[in-house]
Structures are given as C-alpha cells and as structure tokens.
VOROGU-915467 format. One record per residue (C-alpha): x, y, z. Coordinates in Angstrom, 2 decimals. Layout:
VOROGU-915467
<rec <X Y Z>>;
...
end
This chain:
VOROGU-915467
<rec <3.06 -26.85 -32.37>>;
<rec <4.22 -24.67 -30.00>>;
<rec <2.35 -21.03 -29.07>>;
<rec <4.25 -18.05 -31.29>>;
<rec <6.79 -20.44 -33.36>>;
<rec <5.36 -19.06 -36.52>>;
<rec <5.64 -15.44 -35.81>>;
<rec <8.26 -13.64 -37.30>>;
<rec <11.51 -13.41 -35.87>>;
<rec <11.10 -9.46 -35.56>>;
<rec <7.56 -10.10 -33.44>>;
<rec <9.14 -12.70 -31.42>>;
<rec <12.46 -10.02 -30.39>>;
<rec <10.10 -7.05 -29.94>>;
<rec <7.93 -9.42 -27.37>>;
<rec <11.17 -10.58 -25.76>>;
<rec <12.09 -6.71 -25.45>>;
<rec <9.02 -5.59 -24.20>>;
<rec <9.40 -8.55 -21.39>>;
<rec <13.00 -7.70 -20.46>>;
<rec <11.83 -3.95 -20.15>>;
<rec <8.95 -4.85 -17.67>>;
<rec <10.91 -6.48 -15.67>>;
<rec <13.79 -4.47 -15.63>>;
<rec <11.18 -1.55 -14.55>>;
<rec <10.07 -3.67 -11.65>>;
<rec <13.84 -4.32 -10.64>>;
<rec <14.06 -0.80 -10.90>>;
<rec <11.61 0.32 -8.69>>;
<rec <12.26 -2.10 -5.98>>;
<rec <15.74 -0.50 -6.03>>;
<rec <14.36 3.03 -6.06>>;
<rec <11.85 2.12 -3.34>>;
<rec <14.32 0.44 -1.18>>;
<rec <17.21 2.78 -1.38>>;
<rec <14.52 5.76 -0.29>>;
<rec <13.05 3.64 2.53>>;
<rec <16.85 2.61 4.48>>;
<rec <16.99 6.36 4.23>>;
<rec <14.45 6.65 6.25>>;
<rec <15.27 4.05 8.95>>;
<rec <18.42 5.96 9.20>>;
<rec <17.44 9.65 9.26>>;
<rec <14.36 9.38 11.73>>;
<rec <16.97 6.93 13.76>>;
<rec <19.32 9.86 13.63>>;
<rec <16.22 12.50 14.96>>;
<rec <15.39 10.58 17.53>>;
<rec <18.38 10.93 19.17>>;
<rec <19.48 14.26 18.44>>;
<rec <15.96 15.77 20.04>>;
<rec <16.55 13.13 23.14>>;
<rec <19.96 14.39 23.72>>;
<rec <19.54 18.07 22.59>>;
<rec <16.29 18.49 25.28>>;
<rec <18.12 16.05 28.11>>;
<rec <20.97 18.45 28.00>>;
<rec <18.73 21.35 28.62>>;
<rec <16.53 20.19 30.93>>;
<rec <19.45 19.03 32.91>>;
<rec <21.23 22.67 32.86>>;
<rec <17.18 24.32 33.74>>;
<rec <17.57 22.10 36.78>>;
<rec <20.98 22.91 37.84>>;
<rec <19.89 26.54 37.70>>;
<rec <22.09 27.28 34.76>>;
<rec <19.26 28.77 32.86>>;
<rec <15.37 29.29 33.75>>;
<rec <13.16 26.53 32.58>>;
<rec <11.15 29.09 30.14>>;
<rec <14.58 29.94 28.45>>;
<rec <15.29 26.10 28.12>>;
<rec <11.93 25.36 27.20>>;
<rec <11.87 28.10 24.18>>;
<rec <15.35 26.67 23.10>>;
<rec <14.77 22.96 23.02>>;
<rec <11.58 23.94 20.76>>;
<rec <13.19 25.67 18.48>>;
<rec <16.59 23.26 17.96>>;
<rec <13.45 20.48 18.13>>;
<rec <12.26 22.33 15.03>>;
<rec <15.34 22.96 13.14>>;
<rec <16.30 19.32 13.97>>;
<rec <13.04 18.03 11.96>>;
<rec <12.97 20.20 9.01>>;
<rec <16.78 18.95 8.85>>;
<rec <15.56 15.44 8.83>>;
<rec <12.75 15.95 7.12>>;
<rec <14.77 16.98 4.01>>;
<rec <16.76 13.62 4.17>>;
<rec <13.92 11.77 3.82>>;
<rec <12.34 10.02 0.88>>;
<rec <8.99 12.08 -0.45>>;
<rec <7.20 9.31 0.61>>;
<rec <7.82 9.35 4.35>>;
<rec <8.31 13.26 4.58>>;
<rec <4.91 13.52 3.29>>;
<rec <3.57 11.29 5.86>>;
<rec <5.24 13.04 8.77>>;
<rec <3.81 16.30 7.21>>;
<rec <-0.10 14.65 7.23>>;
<rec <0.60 14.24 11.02>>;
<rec <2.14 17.52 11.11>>;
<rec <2.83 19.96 8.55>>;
<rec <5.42 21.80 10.68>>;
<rec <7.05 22.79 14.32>>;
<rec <4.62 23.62 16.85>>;
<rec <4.95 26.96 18.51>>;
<rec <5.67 27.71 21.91>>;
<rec <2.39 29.62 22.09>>;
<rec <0.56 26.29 21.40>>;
<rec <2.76 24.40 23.39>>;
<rec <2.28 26.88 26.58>>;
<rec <-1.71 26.43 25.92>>;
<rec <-1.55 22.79 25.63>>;
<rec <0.14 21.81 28.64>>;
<rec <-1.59 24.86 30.49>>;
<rec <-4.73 23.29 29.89>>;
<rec <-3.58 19.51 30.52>>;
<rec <-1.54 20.38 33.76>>;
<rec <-3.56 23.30 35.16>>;
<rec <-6.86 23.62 33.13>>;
<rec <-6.15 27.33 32.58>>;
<rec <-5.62 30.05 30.52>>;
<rec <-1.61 30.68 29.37>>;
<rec <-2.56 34.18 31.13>>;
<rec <-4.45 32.68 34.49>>;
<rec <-1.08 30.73 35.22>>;
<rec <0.99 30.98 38.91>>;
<rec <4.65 31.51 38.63>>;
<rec <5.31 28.38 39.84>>;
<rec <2.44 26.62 37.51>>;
<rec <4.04 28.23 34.64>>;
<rec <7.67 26.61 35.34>>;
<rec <5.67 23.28 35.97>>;
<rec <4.56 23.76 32.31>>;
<rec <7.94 24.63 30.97>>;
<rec <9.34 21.66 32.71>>;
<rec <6.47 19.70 31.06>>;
<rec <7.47 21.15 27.73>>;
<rec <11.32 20.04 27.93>>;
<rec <9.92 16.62 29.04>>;
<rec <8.06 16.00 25.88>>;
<rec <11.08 17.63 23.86>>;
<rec <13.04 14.75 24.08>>;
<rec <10.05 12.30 23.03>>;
<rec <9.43 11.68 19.14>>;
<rec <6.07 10.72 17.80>>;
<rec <6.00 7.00 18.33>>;
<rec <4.13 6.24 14.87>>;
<rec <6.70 7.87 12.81>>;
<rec <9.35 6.27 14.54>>;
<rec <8.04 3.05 14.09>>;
<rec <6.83 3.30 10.43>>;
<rec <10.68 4.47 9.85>>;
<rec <11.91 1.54 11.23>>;
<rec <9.82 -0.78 9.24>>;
<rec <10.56 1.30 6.13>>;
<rec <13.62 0.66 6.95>>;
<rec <13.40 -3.12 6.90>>;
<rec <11.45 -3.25 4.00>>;
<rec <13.98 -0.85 2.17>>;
<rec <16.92 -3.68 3.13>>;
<rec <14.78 -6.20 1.26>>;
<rec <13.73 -4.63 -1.68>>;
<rec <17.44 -3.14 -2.18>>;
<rec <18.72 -6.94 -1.99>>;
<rec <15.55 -8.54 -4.23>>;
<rec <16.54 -5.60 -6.95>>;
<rec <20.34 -6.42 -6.83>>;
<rec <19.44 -10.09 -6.89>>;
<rec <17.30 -10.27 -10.39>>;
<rec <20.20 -7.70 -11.52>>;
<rec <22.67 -10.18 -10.75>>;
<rec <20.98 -13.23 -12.23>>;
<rec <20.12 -10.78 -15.33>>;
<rec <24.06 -10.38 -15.78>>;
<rec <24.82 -13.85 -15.44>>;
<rec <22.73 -15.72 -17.60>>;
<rec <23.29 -12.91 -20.25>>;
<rec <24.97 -13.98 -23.62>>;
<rec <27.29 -10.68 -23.23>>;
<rec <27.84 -10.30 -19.73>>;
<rec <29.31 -6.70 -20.37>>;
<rec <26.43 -4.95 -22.13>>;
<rec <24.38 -6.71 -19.27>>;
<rec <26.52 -5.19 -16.72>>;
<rec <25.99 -1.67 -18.35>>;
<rec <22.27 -2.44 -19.18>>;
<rec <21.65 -3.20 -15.77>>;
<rec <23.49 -0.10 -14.21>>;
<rec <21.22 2.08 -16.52>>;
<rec <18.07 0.60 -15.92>>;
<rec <18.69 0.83 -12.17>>;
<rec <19.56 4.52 -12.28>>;
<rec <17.14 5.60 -14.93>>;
<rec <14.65 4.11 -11.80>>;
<rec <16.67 5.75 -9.23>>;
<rec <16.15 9.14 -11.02>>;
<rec <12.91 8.56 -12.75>>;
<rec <11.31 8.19 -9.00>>;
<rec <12.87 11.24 -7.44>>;
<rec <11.51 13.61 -10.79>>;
<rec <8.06 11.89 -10.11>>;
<rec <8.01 12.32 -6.32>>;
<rec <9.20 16.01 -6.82>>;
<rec <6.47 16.43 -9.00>>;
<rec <4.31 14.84 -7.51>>;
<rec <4.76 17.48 -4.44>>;
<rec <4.31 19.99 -6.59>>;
<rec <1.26 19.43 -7.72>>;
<rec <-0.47 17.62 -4.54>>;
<rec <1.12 20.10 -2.22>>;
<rec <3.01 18.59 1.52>>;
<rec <1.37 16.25 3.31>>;
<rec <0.29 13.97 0.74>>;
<rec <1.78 10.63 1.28>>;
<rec <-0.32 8.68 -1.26>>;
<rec <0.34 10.63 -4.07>>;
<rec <4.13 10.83 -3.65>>;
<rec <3.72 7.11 -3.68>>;
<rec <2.36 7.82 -6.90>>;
<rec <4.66 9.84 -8.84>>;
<rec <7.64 7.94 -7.03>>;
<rec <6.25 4.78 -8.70>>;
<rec <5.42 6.20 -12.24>>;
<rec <8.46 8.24 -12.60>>;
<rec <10.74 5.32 -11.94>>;
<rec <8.47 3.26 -14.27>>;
<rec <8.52 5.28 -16.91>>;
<rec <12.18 5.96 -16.72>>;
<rec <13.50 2.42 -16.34>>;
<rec <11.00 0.83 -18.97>>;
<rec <12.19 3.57 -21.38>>;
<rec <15.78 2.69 -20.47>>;
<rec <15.07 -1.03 -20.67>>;
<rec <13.20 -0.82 -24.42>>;
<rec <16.41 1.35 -25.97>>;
<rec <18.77 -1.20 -24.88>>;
<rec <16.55 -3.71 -27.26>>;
end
C-alpha cells in the first residue's frame, strides 16, 4: 500500500499546500536575492567609473594649472563622497551593509592629509614643506580615482550570482505555470508569490537595519531572508 493513501482527502490537500508554499518561498527568495544582487553589479559598476572619471578630470585641470592641487584634492573628496552615499543608497541592504563594515562613511580630508603625510613624508600635517604638501594633494587625487578592490569585486560576483538566481526563480515559476491544471490562476499565483518575496525581503532588510544598526552585513542577510520567507509562504498557503 502506498505511504498516505488512507489519509483523508483534506490531510492529503493541506500537505500538498504546505509543499507548494515551501517551494514557492524558496522561488521567491531566489528572485528577491537575485534581483538585489544585479543591482549591485550595476551600481558599484556605475561608482567605479564616476570616481575614476570625476578625480581624472581634476587631477588633469590641477596639472594644467587650472586650479591648485589642494583645491582639486578637497573637491574630488567630497564629489568621491557624495558619489558613494549616492551608490550606496542603490544598493541592496545586503551589500551596503558590507561596504559600511569596511567603512561606515567618507573619509575626511583631515585624515586623508595625515595619512599620506605620514606614508609620503613621515610627518606631521603641520611639519609639511610647501612643496611636500602639493606632493600629498597630488597623492590624494591619485587614490581618488581608485575604488576599494574588495568591494568591487564582491559586486561583480554578486552580480553573477544575482543573474543566476533571477533565471533559477523564473525557471521553477515557469515550469509551476505550465504543468498547472489552470494555467491562469498559476500565472497570477506565481506573480504574487514572487512579489510578496520581493517585498517581504526589503521590509525585513529595512528592519533588520534598524535594529542591528549600518554595517551589519550578516544580519541584513537575515531579515532579507525571513522577510521574503515569511511573505511568500504566507502568499503561497492563501492561494491553497
């Protein structure tokens, strides 16, 4: 005899429910996941070459004596700044928090002045030579135009990994549909789940800033994944 033939008809739907509404939460959050990550790719794609171009430009007008190096310098930091905060916001809570962990915000030109005093010179901001402190705002424009390598690169394979997820989600959703007995409530039952995902992760990311503060990647991972969960299973389950 085969496994469950003797349960009730009512036990044996509810099961079958509770299936199609774990799975549909997994398709969901693949699609939130992946959706957030090509974001990513995208936006630090997009900072990269915004800071490159934006510090290049000045550095090459500092040089052609169009402005002083220290006047370049203090620009490119602060369009360097507004640039990432701008980016920042366009990315998913899971990779903003991890660019805040490696740094919670712009870096001034006070620290900037002390670092590279130190590195080029081994003084003081205050024990600097006219001509040492140009070398250092030269310096500064220099490493304007560089991003942080490990951001870049865990972007980039966000990115990837976003494609894949995005297509695996729209895959099971289109195999879901096809195989359905009613095609058109599996069209709309899909669309809902999806979304309920889409919008279940972004509530549970937000509050999962809230509570765990910036800089926090693992725990935006966290409330990305519940919310979604929650949302799409509970989507799922009503349809049934």
């Amino acid at each position: 005899m085969v496994p469950g033939a003797t349960q009730p008809a009512g036990q044996r739907a509810a099961q079958q429910a509770r299936l199609r509404a774990a799975i549909g939460a997994l398709e969901a959050e693949a699609f939130a996941f992946g959706t957030r990550f090509i974001r990513d790719g995208a936006a630090r794609a997009a900072y990269t070459r915004a800071v490159r171009e934006t510090a290049e430009e000045l550095l090459h007008r500092a040089q052609g004596g169009a402005m002083t190096y220290e006047a370049a310098a203090v620009e490119a930091n602060q369009l360097r700044n507004a640039i990432m905060e701008t980016t920042r916001a366009r990315t998913s809570e899971i990779m903003r928090a991890y660019a805040q962990s490696l740094k919670a915000e712009g870096l001034t030109m006070e620290s900037l002045i002390a670092r590279h005093a130190e590195g080029l010179f081994k003084k003081a901001p205050s024990a600097l030579s006219a001509a040492e402190r140009e070398a250092v705002m030269a310096r500064i424009l220099q490493g304007a135009a560089r991003a942080r390598p490990e951001i870049t690169i865990q972007a980039r394979n966000f990115g990837r990994l976003g494609r894949g997820l995005v297509a695996l989600s729209l895959g099971i959703a289109f195999y879901n549909i096809m195989t359905a007995e009613d095609r058109g409530r599996a069209v709309v039952r899909e669309g809902a789940t999806l979304g309920a995902g889409f919008a279940g992760a972004a509530l549970g990311g937000a509050a999962a800033g809230l509570v765990c503060g910036p800089g926090a990647p693992v725990c935006s991972t966290v409330g990305v994944f519940v919310g979604g969960a929650l949302f799409a299973f509970g989507v799922s389950w009503a349809f049934d």
